[in-house]
C-alpha positions as CSV (number, residue, x, y, z in Angstrom):
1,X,-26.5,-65.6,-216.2
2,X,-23.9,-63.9,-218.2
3,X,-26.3,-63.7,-221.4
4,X,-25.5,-60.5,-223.8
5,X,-21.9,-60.4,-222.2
6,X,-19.0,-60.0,-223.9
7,X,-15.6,-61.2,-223.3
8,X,-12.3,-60.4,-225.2
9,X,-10.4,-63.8,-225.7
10,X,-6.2,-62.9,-225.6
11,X,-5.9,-66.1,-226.3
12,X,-7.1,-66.5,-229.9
13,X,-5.9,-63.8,-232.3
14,X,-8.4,-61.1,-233.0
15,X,-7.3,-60.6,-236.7
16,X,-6.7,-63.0,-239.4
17,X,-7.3,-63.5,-243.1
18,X,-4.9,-64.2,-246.1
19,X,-5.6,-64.0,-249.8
20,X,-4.2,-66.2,-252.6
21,X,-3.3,-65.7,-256.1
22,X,-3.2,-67.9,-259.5
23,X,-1.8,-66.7,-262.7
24,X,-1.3,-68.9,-265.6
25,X,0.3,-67.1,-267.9
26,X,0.4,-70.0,-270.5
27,X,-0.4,-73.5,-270.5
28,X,3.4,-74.5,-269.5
29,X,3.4,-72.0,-266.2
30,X,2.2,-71.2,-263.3
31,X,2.8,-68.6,-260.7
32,X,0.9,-69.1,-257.8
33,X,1.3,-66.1,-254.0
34,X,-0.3,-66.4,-251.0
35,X,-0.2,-64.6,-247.6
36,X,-1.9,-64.6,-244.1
37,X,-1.7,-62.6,-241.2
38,X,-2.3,-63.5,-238.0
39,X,-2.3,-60.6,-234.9
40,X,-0.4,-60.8,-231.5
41,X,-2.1,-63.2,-229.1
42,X,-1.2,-64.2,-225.3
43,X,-1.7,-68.0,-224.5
44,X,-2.6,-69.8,-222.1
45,X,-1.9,-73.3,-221.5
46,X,-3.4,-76.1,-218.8
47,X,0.2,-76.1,-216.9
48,X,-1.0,-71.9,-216.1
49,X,-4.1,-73.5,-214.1
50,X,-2.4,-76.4,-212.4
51,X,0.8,-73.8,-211.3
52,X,-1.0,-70.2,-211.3
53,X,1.9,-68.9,-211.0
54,X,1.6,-66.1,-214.0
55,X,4.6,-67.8,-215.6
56,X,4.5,-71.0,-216.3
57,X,1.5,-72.0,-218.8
58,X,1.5,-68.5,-220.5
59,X,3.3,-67.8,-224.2
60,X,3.4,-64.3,-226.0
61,X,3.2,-64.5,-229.9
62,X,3.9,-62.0,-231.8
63,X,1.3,-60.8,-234.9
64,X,2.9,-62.0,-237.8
65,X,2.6,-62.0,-241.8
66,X,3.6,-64.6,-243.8
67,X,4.7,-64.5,-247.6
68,X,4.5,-67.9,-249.7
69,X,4.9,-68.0,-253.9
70,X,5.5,-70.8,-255.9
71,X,6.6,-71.0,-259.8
72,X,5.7,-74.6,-261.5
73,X,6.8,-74.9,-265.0
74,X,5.4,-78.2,-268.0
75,X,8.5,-79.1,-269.0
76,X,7.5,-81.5,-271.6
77,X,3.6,-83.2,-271.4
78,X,3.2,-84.8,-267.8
79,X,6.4,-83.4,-266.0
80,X,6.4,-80.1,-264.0
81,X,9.4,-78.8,-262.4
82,X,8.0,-77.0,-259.3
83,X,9.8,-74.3,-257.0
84,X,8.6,-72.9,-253.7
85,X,9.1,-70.6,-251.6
86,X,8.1,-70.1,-248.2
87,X,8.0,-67.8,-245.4
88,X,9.8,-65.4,-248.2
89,X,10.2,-62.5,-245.7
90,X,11.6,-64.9,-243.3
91,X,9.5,-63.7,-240.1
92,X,11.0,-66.2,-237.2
93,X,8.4,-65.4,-234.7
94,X,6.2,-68.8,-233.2
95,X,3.2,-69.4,-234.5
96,X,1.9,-71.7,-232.4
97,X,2.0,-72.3,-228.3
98,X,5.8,-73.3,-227.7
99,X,6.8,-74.2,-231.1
100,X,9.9,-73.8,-233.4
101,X,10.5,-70.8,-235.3
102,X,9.9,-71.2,-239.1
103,X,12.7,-69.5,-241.2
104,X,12.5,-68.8,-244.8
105,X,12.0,-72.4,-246.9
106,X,13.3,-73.0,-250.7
107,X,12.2,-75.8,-251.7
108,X,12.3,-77.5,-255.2
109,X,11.4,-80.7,-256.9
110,X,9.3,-82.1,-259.9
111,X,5.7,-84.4,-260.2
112,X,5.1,-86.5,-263.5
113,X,1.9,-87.1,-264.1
114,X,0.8,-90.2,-266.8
């Protein structure tokens, strides 16, 4: 029956967790980090079954960690500049089965709020 067996899954990473940070320094600013990390993982997609032909259907990815932060600042009541950065140690490695890589972001803009 299988019951009590157990099975290591490649395809799902064995490690993974992240923390996140706030700090409000004053009312006017915030400072907020956050980071994950994610372990290697081999995966395997439905085109591995239909070809079985240990190529096709099967993607390597890398463990990776990712840095994030973001500074947002009350310039007057209601309006907050807000810059981001993401992916600050600019790790290209996929995250996903046969996606893009994700470089290093900088990203900036503003929210008013009535």
């Amino acid at each position: 029956s299988g019951m009590g067996t157990e099975i290591a899954v490649k395809s799902t990473p064995a490690v993974f967790g992240g923390l996140t940070a706030n700090y409000t320094p004053s009312k006017k600013l915030n400072i907020n980090v956050s980071a994950y990390y994610t372990s290697s993982q081999t995966f395997y997609h439905v085109s591995n079954v239909v070809f079985n032909d240990g190529i096709r259907g099967i993607d390597h990815l890398d463990g990776k960690f990712i840095l994030n932060a973001s500074i947002a600042y009350e310039v007057i009541k209601g309006l907050h500049l807000r810059v981001n950065g993401k992916n600050l140690l600019n790790n290209r490695s996929r995250e996903f089965f046969k996606t893009d890589e994700a470089p290093f972001m900088l990203l900036a803009g503003f929210n008013y709020e009535l």
